[in-house]
C-alpha positions as CSV (number, residue, x, y, z in Angstrom):
1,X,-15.5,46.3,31.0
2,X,-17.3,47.5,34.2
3,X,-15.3,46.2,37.1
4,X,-17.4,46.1,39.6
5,X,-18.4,42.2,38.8
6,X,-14.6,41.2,38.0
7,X,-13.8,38.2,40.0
8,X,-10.3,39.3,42.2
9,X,-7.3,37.8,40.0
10,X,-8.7,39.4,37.0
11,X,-8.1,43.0,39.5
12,X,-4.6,41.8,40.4
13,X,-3.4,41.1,36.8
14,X,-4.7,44.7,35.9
15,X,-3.3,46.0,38.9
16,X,0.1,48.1,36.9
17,X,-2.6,48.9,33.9
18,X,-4.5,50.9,36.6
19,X,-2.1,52.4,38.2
20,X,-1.1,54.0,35.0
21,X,-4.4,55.1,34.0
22,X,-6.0,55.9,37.3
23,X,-6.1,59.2,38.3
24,X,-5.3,59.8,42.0
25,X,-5.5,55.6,42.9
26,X,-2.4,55.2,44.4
27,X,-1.6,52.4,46.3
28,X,-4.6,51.8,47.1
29,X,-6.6,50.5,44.1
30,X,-6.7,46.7,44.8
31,X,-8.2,47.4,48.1
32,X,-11.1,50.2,45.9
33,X,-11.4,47.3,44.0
34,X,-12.7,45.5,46.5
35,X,-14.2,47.7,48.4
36,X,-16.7,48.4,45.2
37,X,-20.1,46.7,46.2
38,X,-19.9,43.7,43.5
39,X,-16.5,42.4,43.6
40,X,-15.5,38.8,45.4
41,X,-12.9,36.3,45.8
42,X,-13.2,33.4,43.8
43,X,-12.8,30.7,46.9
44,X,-14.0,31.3,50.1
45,X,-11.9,29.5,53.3
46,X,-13.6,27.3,55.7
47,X,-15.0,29.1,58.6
48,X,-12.7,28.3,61.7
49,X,-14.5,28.6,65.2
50,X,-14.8,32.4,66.6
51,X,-12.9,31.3,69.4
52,X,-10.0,30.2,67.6
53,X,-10.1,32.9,64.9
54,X,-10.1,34.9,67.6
55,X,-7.2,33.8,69.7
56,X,-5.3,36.3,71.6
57,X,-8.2,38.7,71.0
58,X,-10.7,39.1,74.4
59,X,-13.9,38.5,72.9
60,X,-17.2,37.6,74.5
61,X,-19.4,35.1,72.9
62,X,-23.2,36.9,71.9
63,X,-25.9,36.2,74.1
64,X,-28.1,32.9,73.2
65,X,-31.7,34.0,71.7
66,X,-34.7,32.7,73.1
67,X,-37.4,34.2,71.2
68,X,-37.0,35.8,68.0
69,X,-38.0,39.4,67.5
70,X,-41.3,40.7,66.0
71,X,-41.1,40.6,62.0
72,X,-40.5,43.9,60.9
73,X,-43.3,46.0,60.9
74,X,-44.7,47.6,57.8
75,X,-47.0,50.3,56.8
76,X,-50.3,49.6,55.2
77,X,-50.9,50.7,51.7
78,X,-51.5,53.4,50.3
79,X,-48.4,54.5,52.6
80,X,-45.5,55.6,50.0
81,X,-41.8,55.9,51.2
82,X,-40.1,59.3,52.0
83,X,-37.2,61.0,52.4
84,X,-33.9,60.9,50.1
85,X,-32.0,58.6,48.5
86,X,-28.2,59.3,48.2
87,X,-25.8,57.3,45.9
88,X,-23.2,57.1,43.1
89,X,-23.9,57.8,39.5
90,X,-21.6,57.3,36.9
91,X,-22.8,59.7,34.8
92,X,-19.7,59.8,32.2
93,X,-19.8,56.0,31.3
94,X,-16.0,56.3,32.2
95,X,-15.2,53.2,34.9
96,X,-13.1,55.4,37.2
97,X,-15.7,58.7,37.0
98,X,-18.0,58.6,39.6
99,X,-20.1,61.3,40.8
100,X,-23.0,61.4,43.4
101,X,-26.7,61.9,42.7
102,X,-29.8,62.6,45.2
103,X,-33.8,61.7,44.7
104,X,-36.7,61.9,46.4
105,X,-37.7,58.6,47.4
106,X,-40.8,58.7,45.5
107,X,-38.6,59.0,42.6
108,X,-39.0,63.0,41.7
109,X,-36.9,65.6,42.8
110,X,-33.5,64.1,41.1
111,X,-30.5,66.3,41.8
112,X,-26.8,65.5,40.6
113,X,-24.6,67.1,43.9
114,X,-21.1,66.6,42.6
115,X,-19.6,67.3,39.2
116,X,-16.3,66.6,39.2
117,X,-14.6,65.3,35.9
118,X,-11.0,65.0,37.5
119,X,-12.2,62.5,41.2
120,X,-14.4,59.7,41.9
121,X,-16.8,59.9,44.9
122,X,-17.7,57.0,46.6
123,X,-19.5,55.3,50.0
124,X,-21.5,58.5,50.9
125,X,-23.4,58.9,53.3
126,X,-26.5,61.0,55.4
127,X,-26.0,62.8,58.9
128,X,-28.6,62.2,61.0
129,X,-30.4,65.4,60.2
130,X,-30.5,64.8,56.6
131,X,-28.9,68.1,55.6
132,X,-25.1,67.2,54.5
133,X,-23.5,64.1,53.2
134,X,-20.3,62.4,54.0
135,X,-18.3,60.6,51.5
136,X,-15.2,59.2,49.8
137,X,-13.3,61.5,47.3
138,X,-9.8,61.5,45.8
139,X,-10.0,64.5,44.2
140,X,-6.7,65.9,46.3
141,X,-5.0,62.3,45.0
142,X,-5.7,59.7,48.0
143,X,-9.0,58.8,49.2
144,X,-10.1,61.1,51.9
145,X,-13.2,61.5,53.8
146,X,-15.2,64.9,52.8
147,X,-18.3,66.4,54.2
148,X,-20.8,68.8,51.6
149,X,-23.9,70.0,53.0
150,X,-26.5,70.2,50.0
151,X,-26.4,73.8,49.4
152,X,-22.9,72.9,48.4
153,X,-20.7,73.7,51.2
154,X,-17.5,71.2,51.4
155,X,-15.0,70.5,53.9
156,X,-12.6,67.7,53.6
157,X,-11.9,65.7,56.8
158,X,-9.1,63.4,56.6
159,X,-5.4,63.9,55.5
160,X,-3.8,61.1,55.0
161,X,-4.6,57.1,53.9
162,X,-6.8,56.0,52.0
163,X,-10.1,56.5,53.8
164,X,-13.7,55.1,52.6
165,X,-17.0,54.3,53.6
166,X,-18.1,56.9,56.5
167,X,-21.3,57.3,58.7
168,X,-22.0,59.6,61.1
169,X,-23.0,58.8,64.7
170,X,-26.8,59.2,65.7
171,X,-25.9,62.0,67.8
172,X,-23.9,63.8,65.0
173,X,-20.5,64.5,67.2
174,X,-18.5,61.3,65.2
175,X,-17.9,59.3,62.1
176,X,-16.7,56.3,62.0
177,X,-14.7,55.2,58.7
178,X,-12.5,53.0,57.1
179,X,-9.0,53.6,57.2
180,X,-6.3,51.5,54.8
181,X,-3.1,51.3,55.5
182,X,-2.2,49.1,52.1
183,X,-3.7,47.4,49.9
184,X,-5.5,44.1,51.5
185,X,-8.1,43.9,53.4
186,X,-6.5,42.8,56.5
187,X,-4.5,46.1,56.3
188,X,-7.8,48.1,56.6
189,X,-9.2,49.3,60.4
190,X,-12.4,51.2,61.4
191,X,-10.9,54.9,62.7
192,X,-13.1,57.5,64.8
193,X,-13.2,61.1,64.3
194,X,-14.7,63.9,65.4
195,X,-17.1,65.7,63.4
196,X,-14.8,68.6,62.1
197,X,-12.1,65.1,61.8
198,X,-10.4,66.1,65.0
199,X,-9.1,63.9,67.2
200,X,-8.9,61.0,64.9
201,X,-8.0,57.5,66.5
202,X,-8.0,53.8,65.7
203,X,-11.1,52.0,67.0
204,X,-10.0,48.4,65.6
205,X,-6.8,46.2,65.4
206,X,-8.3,43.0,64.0
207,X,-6.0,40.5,62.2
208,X,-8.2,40.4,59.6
209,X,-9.2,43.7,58.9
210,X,-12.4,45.5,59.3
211,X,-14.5,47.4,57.1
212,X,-18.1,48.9,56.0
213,X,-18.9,50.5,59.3
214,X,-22.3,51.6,60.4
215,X,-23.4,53.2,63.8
216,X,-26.5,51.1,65.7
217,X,-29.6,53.4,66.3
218,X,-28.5,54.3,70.0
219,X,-24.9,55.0,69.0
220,X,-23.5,52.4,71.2
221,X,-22.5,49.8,68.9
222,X,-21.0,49.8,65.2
223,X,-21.7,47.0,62.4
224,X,-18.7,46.3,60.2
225,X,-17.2,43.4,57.7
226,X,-14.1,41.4,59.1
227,X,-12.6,38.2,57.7
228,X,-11.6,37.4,61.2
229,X,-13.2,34.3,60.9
230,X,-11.2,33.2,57.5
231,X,-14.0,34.6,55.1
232,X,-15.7,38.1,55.3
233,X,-18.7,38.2,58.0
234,X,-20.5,41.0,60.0
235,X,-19.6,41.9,63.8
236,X,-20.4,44.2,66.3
237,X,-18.1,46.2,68.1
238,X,-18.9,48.6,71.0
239,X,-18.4,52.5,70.1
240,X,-15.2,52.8,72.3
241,X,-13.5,49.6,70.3
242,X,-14.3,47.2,72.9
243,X,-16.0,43.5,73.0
244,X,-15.9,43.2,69.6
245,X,-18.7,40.0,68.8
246,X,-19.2,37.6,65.4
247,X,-23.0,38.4,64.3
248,X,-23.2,36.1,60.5
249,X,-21.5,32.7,59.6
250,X,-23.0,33.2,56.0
251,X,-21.0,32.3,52.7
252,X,-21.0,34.9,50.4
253,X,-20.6,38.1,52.4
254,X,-19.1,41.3,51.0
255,X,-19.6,43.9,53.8
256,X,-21.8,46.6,52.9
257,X,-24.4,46.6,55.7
258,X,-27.6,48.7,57.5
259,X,-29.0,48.4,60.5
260,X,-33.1,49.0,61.3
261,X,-33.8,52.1,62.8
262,X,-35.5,50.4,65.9
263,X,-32.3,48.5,66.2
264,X,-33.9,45.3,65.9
265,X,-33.3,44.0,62.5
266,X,-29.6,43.9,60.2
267,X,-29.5,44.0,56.6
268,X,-26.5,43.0,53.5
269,X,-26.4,41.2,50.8
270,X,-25.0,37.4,50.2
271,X,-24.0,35.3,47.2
272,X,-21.8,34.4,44.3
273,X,-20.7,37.1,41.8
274,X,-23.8,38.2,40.0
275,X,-25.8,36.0,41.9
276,X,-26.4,38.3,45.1
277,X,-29.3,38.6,47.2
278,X,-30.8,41.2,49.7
279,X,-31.2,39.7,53.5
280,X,-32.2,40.5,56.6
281,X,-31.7,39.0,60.3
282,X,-31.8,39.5,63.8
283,X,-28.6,41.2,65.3
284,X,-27.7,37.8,66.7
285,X,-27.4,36.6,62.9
286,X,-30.6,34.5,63.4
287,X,-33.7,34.6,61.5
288,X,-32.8,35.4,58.3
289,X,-34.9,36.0,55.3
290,X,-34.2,36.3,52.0
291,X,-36.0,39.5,50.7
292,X,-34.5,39.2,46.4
293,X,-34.9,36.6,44.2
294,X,-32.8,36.8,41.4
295,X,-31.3,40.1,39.6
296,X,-27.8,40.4,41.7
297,X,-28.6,42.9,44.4
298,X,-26.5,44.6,46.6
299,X,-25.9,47.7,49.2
300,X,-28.9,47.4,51.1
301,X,-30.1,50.4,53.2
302,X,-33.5,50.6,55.4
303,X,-35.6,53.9,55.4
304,X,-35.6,55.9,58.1
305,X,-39.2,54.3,59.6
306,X,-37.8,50.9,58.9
307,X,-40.5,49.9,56.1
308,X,-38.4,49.8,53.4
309,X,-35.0,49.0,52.1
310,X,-33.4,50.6,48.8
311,X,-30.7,48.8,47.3
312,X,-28.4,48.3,43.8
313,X,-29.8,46.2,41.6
314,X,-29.2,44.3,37.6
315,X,-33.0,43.1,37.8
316,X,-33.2,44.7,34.5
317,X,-30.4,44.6,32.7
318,X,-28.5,41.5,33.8
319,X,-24.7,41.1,33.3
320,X,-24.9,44.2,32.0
321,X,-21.9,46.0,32.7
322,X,-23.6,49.8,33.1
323,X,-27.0,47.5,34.4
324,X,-27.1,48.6,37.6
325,X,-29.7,50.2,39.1
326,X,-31.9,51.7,42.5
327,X,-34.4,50.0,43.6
328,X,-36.6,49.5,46.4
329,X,-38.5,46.9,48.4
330,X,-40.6,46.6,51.9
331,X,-39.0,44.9,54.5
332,X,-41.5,41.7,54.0
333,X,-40.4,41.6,50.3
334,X,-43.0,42.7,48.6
335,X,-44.0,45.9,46.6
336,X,-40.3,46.0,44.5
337,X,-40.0,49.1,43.0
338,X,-37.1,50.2,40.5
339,X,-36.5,54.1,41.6
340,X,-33.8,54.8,39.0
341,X,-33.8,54.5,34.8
342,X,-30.6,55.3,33.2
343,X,-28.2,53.7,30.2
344,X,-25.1,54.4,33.0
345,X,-24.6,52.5,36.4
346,X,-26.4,53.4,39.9
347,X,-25.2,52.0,42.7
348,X,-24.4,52.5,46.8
349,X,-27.4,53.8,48.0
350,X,-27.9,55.4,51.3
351,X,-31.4,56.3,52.6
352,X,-31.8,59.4,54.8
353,X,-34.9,62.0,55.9
């Protein structure tokens, strides 16, 4: 069965069957588990007050809104997207093989960029320029952060851990990641590294974890997924690790997250298991609209002029367990578009030039 859409007890009961059969998990697998864009908890806590979820943490309360932003903007038709669309494709049907795969965001140009039978890639990622990738491998046995650039060039990054989900910094000179250190949640932190992974540091200590990091346009501020608050939500945290700030107090979080590229708009996905739906909202958590209706979607990311957002989808093939899907969708939710068409799953995409 495709585990992506296993409610969490049904991981921990499998937990020992995994760690026989698992090439290269580790300690880590309940927290891969969850980190794999459809899984959830099957109760959710109240949400506490910021405040007192927070105490003993300095944190400054956002700034009240007064007028909402513009609604995204959107090019007129004919426009068609561009650029390239990174994500994972399970290409061998087996539930711990995952490879990753490139198109062109019209849908041409499809290129598989890893083929490796013995690891599983995962989270990856564009720099800035568009010309290498960063993502998740364990193909040395833990989860560590590698960098490929597409004519095939490869340098791993990190060394120890288990290490998911990076994105480089506007600028290119850091990535920010997610570091483990067992196998919850709340033992995970958001780390900073150079680009070459020198000088690698913690940039969180939150009691309940943090995870799913991506940089703001400017660089100053990075989005992530805490549960803080008693139940995953999205804050903001400055670059250096400081004034971290609550942005959602929305049910059904996960973590994986996007930010506009004019910095003015936030993007996830809420919603029950197999029930998800694509949003998007201010960066004070306000204004949100629903862009999805119906087909469990997940992983949003915008396009680098902010007119579209590509995502994971079972619009087609729902509850299927290899029914996942890329798709596509302006910001204003129209003109859907499925981008991939394949009897194996799809999934995480990342947009980039």
């Amino acid at each position: 069965m495709y585990l992506k859409n296993w409610d969490w007890p049904q991981l921990k009961q499998l937990k020992h069957f995994r760690f026989e059969y698992t090439r290269g998990a580790g300690s880590s697998l309940p927290l891969i588990f969850f980190l794999l864009a459809g899984c959830s908890l099957t109760t959710e806590p109240e949400i506490d007050s910021f405040a007192t979820a927070l105490a003993n943490y300095a944190t400054p309360t956002a700034a009240a809104v007064t007028e909402p932003p513009p609604a995204p903007t959107v090019q007129p038709d004919p426009y068609q997207p561009s650029g390239k669309i990174i994500y994972v494709c399970q290409i061998s049907h087996q539930i711990w093989h995952n490879d990753l795969c490139m198109v062109n965001a019209d849908g041409s140009g499809y290129q598989r960029i890893t083929e490796n039978e013995a690891a599983n890639q995962f989270f990856p990622s564009f720099a800035p320029d568009g010309n290498s990738i960063v993502f998740s491998s364990n193909q040395e046995g833990s989860h560590d952060i590698y960098e490929r650039s597409l004519d095939g060039t490869e340098i791993r990054l990190t060394f120890s851990g288990e290490n998911y989900a990076p994105a480089i910094s506007p600028d290119g000179s850091w990535i920010v990641y997610t570091h483990s250190y067992g196998e919850n949640l709340g033992q995970s932190q958001l780390w900073l590294m150079g680009r070459l992974g020198e000088n690698d540091l913690p940039l969180t200590s939150l009691s309940g974890g943090a995870w799913d990091p991506e940089w703001s346009p400017d660089g100053k501020q990075i989005l992530f997924a805490s549960m803080v608050s008693g139940s995953p939500q999205l804050f903001k945290v400055n670059a250096d690790g400081s004034d971290p700030v609550q942005v959602t107090n929305l049910k059904g979080i996960r973590g994986r997250n996007d930010w506009s590229p004019d910095g003015k708009w936030l993007s996830t996905y809420i919603g029950t298991n197999w029930n998800r739906e694509i949003v998007i909202f201010d960066t004070q958590g306000e204004n949100l609209t629903v862009l999805t209706n119906g087909g469990n979607n997940l992983a949003p990311s915008f396009s680098p002029d902010g007119s579209w957002i590509v995502f994971t989808g079972y619009r087609d093939h729902p509850r299927e367990d290899h029914g996942c899907e890329i798709y596509m969708i302006r910001v204003d939710g129209t003109s859907l578009r499925r981008l991939t068409d394949n009897d194996y799953c799809d999934w995480q995409p990342r947009w980039g030039r």
